[in-house]
MARSEZA-483881 format. One record per residue (C-alpha): residue number from 1; residue in three letters; x, y, z. Coordinates in steps of 0.5 Angstrom, whole numbers, plus 500, padded with zeros to 3 digits. Example, Ala and Ser with C-alpha at 12.3 -4.5 7.8 and 13.67 -1.06 7.14 Angstrom:
{1; 'ALA'; {525; 491; 516}}
{2; 'SER'; {527; 498; 514}}
END
This chain:
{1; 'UNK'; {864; 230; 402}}
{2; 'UNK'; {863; 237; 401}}
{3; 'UNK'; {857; 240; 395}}
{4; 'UNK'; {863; 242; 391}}
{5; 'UNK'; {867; 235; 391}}
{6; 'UNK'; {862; 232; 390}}
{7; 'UNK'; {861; 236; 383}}
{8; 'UNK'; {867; 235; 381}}
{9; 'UNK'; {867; 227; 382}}
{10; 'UNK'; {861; 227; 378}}
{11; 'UNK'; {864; 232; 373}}
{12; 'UNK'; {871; 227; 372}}
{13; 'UNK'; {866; 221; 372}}
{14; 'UNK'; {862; 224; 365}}
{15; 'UNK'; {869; 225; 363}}
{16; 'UNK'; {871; 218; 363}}
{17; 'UNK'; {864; 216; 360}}
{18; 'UNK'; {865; 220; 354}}
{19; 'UNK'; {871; 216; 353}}
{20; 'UNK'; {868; 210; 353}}
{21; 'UNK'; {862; 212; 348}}
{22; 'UNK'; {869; 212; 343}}
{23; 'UNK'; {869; 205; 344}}
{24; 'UNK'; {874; 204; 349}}
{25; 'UNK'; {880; 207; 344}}
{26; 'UNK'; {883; 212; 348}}
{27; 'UNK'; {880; 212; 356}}
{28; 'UNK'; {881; 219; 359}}
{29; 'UNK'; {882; 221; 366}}
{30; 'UNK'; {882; 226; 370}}
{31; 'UNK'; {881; 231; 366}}
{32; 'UNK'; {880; 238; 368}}
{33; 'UNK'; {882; 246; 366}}
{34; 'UNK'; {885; 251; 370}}
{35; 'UNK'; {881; 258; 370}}
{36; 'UNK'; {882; 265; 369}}
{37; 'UNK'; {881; 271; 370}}
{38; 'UNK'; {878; 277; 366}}
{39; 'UNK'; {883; 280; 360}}
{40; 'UNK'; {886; 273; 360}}
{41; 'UNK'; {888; 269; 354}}
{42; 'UNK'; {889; 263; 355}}
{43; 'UNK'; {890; 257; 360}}
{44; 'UNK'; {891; 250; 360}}
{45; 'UNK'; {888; 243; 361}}
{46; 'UNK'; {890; 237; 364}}
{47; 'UNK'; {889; 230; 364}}
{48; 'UNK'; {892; 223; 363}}
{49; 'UNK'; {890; 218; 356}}
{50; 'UNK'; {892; 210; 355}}
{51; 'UNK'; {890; 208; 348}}
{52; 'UNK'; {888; 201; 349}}
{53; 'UNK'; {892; 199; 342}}
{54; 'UNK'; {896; 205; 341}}
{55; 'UNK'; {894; 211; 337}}
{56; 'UNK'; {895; 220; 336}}
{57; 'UNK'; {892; 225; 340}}
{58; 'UNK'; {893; 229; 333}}
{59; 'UNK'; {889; 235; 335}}
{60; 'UNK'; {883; 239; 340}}
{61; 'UNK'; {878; 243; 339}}
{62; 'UNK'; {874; 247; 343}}
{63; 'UNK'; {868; 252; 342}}
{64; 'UNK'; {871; 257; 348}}
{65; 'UNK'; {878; 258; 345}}
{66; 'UNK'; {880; 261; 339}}
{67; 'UNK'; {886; 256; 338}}
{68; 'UNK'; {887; 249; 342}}
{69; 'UNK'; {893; 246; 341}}
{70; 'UNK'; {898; 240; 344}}
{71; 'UNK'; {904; 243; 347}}
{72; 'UNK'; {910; 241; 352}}
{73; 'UNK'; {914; 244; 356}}
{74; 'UNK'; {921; 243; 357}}
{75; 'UNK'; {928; 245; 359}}
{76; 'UNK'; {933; 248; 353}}
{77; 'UNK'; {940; 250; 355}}
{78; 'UNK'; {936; 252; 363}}
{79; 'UNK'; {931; 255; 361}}
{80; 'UNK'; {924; 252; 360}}
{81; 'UNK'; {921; 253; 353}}
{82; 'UNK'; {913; 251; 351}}
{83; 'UNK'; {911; 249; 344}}
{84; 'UNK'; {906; 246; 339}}
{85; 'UNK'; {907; 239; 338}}
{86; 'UNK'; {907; 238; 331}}
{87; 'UNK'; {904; 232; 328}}
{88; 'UNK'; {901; 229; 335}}
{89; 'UNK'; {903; 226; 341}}
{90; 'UNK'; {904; 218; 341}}
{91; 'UNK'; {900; 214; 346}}
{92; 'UNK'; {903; 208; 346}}
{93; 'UNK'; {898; 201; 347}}
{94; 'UNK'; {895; 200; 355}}
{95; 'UNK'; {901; 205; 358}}
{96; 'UNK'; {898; 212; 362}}
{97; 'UNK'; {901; 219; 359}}
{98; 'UNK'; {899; 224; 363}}
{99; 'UNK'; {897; 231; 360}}
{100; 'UNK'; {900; 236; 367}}
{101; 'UNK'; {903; 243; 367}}
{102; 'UNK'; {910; 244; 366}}
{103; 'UNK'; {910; 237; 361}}
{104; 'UNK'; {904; 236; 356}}
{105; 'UNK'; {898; 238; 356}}
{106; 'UNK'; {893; 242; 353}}
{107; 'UNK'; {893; 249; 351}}
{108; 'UNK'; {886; 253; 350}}
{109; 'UNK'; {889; 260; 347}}
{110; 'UNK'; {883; 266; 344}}
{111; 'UNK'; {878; 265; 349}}
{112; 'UNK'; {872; 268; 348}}
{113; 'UNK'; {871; 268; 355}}
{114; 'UNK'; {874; 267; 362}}
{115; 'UNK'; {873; 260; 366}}
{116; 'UNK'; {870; 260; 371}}
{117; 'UNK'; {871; 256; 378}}
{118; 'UNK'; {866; 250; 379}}
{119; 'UNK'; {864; 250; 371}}
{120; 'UNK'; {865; 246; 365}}
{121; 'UNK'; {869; 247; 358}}
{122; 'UNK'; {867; 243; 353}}
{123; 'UNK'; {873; 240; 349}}
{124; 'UNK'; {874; 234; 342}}
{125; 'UNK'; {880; 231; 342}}
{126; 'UNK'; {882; 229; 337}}
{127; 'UNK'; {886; 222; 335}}
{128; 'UNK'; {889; 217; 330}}
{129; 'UNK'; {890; 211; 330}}
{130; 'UNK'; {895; 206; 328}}
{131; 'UNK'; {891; 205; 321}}
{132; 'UNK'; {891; 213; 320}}
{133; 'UNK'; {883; 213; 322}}
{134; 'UNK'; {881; 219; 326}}
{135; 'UNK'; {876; 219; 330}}
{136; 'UNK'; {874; 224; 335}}
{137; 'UNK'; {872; 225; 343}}
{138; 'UNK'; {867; 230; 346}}
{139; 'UNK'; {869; 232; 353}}
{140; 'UNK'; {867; 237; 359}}
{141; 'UNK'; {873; 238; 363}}
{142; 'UNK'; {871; 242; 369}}
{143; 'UNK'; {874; 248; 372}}
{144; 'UNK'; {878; 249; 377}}
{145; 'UNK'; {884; 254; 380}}
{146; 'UNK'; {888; 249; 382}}
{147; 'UNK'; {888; 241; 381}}
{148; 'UNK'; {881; 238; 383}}
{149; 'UNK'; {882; 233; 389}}
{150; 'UNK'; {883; 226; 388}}
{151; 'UNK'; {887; 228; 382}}
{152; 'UNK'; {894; 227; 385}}
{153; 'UNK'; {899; 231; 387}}
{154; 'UNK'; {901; 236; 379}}
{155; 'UNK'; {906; 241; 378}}
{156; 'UNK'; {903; 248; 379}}
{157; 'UNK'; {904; 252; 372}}
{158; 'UNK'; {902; 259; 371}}
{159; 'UNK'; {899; 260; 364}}
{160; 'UNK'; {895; 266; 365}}
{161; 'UNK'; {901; 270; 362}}
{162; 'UNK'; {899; 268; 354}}
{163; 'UNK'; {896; 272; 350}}
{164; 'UNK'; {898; 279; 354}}
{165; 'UNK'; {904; 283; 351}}
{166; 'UNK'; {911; 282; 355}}
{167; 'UNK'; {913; 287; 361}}
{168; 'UNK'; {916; 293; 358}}
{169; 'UNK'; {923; 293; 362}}
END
């Protein structure tokens, strides 16, 4: 196992642990954001939620971006549209959803700076359960170009387009 994987293990492993100091509510997996480069806006960030009894992930924060929020992607009339979900993400009790690009996931818009390969991005997620109570996770995803070994096989999607102008036709 080269020095690299081995930081990422460990990197996944906080991940998972800091979920579990929420008191076993909502286990986060395999989370992790794609980086950027310099002038980019915005990116995504990946993972997999199982709330043991059912709960909302109704927002997230992050102090690296101006704006964090929920999204889906999806296909309308041929063409793939990406949007906020508003009102938050059902996590049905004890089933896995899975946060991956070109479905949900996370979108980390207004960065401050870019994310680089090999670093970590604090994240608060943020969840309501079946009784309206919120409470709140503090995550460090680690970063990487594309999806971190071990992590399964995802669909790529680019998001270094948001926040930069359209091309000029």
């Amino acid at each position: 196992m080269t020095f690299k994987s081995m930081m990422t293990a460990a990197a996944l492993a906080a991940t998972t642990l800091s979920a579990f100091a929420a008191g076993d509510a909502v286990e986060v997996q395999n989370a992790w954001a794609r980086a950027t480069v310099k002038g980019q806006m915005a990116t995504g960030a990946f993972m997999t939620l199982t709330a043991k009894d059912g709960a909302k992930l109704v927002g997230v924060a992050s102090p690296m971006a101006g704006v964090a929020q929920v999204h889906e992607m999806k296909m309308e009339a041929g063409v793939m549209k990406m949007a906020e979900v508003k009102g938050g993400l059902d996590l049905p009790a004890g089933k896995a959803v899975e946060l991956k690009p070109g479905g949900y996931h996370v979108m980390l818009m207004d960065l401050k700076e870019p994310l680089m390969k090999d670093s970590t991005v604090p994240v608060t997620l943020i969840f309501k359960d079946a009784k309206g109570v919120e409470y709140k996770v503090d995550i460090k995803m680690p970063v990487a170009k594309t999806v971190p070994e071990g992590m399964g096989k995802a669909a790529a999607m680019d998001h270094s387009m948001h926040g930069k102008p359209a091309a000029k036709p």
